[in-house]
C-alpha positions as CSV (number, residue, x, y, z in Angstrom):
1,X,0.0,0.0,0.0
2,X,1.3,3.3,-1.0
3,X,3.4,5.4,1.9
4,X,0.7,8.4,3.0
5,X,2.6,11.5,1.8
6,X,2.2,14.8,3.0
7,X,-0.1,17.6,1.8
8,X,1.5,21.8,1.8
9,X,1.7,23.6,4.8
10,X,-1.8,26.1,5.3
11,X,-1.0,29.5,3.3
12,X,-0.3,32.4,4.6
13,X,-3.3,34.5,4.1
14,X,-2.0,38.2,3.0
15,X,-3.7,41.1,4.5
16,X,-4.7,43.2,2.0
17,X,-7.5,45.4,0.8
18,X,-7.2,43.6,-3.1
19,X,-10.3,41.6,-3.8
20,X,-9.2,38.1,-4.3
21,X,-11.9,37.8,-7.5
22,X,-13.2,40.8,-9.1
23,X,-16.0,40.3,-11.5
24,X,-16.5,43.6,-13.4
25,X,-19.4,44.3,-15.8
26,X,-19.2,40.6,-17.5
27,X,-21.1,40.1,-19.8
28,X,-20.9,37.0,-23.0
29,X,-23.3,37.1,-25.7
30,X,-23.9,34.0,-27.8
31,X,-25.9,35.5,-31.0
32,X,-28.1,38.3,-29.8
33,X,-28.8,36.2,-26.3
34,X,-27.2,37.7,-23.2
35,X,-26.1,34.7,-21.0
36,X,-24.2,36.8,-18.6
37,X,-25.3,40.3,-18.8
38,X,-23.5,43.1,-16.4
39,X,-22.1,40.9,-13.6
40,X,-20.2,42.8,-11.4
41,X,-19.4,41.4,-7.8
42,X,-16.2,41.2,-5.5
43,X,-14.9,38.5,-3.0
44,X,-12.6,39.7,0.0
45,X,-10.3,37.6,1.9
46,X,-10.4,33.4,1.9
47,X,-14.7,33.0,1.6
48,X,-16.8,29.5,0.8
49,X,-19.2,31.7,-1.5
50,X,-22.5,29.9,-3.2
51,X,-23.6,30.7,-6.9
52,X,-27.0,29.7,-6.9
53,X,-30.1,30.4,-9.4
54,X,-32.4,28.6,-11.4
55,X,-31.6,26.8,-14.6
56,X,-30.3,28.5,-17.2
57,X,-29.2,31.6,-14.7
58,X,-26.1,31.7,-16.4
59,X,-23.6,30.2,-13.6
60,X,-21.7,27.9,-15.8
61,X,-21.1,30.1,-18.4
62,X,-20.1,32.8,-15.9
63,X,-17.6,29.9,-14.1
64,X,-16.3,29.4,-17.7
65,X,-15.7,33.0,-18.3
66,X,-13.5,33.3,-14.7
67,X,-12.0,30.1,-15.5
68,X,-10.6,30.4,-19.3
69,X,-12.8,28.3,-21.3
70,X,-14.5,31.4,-22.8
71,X,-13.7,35.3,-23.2
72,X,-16.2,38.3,-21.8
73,X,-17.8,39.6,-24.6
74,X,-17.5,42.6,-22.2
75,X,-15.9,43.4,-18.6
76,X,-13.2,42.8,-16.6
77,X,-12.1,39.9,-14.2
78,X,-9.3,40.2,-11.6
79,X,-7.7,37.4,-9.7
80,X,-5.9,39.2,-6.7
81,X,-5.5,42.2,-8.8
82,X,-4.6,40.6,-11.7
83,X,-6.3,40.8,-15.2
84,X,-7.1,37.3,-16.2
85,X,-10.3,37.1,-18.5
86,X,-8.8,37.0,-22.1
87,X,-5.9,34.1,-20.6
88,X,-6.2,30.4,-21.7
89,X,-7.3,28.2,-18.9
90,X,-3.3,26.8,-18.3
91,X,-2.9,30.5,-17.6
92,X,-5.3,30.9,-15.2
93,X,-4.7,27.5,-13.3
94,X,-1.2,29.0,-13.4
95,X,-2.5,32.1,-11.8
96,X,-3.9,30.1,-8.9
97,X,-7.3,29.6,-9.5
98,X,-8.7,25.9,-10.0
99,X,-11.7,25.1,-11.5
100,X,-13.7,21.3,-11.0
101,X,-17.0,20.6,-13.1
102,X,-20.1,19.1,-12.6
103,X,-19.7,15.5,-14.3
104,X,-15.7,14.5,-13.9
105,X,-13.9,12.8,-16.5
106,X,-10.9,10.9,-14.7
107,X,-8.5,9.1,-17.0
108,X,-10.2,5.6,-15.8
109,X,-7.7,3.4,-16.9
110,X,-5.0,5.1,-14.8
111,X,-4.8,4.6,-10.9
112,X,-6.2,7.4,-9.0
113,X,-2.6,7.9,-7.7
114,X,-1.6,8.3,-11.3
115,X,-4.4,10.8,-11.9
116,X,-3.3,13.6,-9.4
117,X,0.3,13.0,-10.3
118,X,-0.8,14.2,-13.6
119,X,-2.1,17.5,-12.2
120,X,0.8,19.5,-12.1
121,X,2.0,21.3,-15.5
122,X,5.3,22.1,-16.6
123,X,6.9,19.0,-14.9
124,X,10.2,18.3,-16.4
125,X,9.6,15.2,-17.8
126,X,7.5,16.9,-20.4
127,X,10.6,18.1,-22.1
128,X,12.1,15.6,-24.4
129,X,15.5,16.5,-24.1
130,X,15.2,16.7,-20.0
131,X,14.6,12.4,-20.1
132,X,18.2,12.3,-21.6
133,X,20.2,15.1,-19.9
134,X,17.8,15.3,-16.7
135,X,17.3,11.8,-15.4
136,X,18.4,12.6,-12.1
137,X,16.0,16.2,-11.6
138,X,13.0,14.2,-13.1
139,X,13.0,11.5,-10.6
140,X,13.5,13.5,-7.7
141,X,10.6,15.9,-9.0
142,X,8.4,12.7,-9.2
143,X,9.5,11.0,-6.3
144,X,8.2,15.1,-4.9
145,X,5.2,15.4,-6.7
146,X,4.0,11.2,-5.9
147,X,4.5,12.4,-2.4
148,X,2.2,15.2,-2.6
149,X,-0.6,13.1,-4.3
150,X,-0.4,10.8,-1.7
151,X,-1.1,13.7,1.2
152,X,-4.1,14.9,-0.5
153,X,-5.5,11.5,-1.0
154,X,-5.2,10.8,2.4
155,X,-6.7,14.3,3.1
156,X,-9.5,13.7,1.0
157,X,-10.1,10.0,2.4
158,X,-8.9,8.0,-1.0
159,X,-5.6,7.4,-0.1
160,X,-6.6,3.2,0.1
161,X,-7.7,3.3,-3.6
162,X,-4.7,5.0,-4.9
163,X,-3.3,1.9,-7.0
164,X,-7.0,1.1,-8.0
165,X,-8.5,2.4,-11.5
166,X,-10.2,5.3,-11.4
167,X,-12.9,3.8,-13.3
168,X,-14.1,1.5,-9.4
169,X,-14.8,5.0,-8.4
170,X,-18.0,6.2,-7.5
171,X,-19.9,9.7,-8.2
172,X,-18.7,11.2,-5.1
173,X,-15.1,9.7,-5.1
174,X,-14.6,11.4,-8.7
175,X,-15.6,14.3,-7.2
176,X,-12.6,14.1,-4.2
177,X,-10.2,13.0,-6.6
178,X,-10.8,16.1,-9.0
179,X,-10.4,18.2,-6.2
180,X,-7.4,16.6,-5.3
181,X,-6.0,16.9,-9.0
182,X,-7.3,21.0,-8.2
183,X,-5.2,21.3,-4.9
184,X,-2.2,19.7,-6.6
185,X,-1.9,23.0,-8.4
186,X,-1.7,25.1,-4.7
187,X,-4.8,27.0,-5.7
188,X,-5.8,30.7,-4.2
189,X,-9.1,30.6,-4.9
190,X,-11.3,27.0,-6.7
191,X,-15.0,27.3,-8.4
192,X,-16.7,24.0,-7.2
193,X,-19.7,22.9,-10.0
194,X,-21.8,21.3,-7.8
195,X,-20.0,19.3,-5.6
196,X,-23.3,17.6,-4.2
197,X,-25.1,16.0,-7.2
198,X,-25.6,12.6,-7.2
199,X,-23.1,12.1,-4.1
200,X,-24.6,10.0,-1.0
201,X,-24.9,11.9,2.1
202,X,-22.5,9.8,3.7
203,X,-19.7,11.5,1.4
204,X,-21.3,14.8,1.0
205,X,-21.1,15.3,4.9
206,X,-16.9,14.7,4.1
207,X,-16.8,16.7,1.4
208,X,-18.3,19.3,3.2
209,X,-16.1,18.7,5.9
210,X,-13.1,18.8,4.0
211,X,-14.0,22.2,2.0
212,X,-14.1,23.8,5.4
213,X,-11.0,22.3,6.4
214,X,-9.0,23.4,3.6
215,X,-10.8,27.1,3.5
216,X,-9.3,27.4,7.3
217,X,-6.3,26.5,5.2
218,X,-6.2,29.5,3.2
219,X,-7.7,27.9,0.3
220,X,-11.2,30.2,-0.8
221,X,-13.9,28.4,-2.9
222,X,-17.1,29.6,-5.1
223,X,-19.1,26.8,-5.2
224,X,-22.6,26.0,-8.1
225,X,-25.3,23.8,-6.1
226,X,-28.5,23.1,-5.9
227,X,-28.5,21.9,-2.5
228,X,-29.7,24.7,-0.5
229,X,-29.2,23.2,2.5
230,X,-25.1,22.6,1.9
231,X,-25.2,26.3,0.2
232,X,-27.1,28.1,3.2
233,X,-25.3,25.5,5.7
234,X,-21.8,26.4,3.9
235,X,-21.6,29.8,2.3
236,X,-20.8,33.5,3.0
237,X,-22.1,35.3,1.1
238,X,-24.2,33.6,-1.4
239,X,-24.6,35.2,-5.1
240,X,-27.7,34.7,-6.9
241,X,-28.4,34.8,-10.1
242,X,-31.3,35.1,-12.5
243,X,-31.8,35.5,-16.3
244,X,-27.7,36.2,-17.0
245,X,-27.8,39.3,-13.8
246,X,-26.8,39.1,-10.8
247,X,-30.0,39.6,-8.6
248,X,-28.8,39.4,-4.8
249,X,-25.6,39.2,-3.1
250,X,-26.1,38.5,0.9
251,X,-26.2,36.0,4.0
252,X,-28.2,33.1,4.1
253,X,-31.1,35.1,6.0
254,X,-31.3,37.8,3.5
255,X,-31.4,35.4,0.6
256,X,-34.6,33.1,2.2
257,X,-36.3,36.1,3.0
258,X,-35.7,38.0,-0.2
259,X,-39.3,37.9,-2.3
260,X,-37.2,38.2,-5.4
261,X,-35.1,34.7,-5.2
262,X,-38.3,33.2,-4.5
263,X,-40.0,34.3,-7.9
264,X,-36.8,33.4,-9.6
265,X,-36.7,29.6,-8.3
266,X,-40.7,29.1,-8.5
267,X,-41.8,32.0,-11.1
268,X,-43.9,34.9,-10.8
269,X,-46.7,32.9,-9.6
270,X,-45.4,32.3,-6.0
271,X,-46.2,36.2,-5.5
């Protein structure tokens, strides 16, 4: 059985008055359909925010717009004061900011060990001409980087599968192991895609668990879900969103109460 392997030390959370995410004015238009249209919010310090609306608000394509996988058709977006909508998502993982999604796709006939050892980019032995002149550096970088899988396997409570296919996992172990292959890139801030669906609540309570465990690690987190009991349980502040705009930003209380959010989820009707 693999050896347990350590996970980083907690970060050092800077004081600072720099929003770690700025979202300002977004906006992406697909044909003459506003998905995202004027989204402007900021997030301060190390939160566990929620995203929440009804289907077809507009949060994934706003999570792919923070994350790389699409450009602002107008706005801004600032990772700790840093531009980053317009960069490639390698550029923005590089930037600190990790990004899971709501189905994940694990390599499934690679071990879950081998899975989060993938994780990290720019790793020597990506270089051809470092596996002839560089044997030495590459197998001490592995030898680091195996080590660091291992901790956050064991963090995240897969550490005994580790030499097992990814493909014996279920719905809510994928989930932990792409968060694992996330932390493996020493994120600042992660967007969660709905960590809860289809997971047991067995796992979800660890999950849950474990998201507050690495936020008191310095790690911040803005997290999709339609469980309102993990989001109002979890998350501070919650964003909602309706129709592409952002409709509320508040607490847990303000959101229940807020005649607004209820329309939204149930229609004009519940008035």
């Amino acid at each position: 059985m693999p050896g347990r392997g350590k996970v980083p030390p907690p970060r050092e959370v800077e004081l600072t008055d720099t929003p770690l995410l700025e979202i300002e004015g977004v906006s992406r238009h697909f044909g003459g359909v506003a998905a995202v249209d004027g989204v402007s919010f900021r997030l301060r310090g190390t939160p566990i925010a929620g995203l929440i609306g009804p289907n077809g608000a507009g949060k994934t394509t706003l999570f792919n717009l923070i994350a790389g996988s699409l450009r602002p058709s107008a706005g801004r977006i600032r990772l700790a004061g840093r531009r980053i909508d317009g960069l490639p998502p390698h550029r923005v993982y590089a930037a600190g900011l990790g990004r899971t999604f709501q189905i994940p796709r694990p390599f499934h006939a690679m071990s879950v060990l081998e899975n989060v050892m993938l994780a990290p980019t720019g790793q020597r032995g990506e270089r051809f001409w470092c596996n002839w002149l560089g044997r030495g550096a590459i197998a001490r970088e592995e030898r680091a980087i195996r080590e660091r899988a291992l901790g956050w396997l064991a963090f995240l409570g897969l550490d005994r599968l580790a030499d097992e296919p990814a493909a014996v996992l279920s719905g809510g172990q994928r989930t932990l192991l792409e968060l694992a292959r996330v932390l493996m890139g020493e994120p600042r801030l992660v967007l969660l895609d709905e960590p809860g669906a289809g997971v047991n609540p067995a796992l979800l309570a660890t999950i849950v668990e474990r998201l507050a465990e690495l936020n008191r690690r310095g790690i911040a987190f803005l997290v999709i879900e339609h469980n309102m009991d993990l989001v109002m349980s979890l998350c501070r502040p919650i964003l909602v969103m309706a129709e592409g705009r952002l409709l509320l930003e508040g607490d847990a209380a303000s959101v229940r109460g807020d005649r607004r959010v209820v329309e939204a989820y149930l229609g004009g009707a519940a008035a």
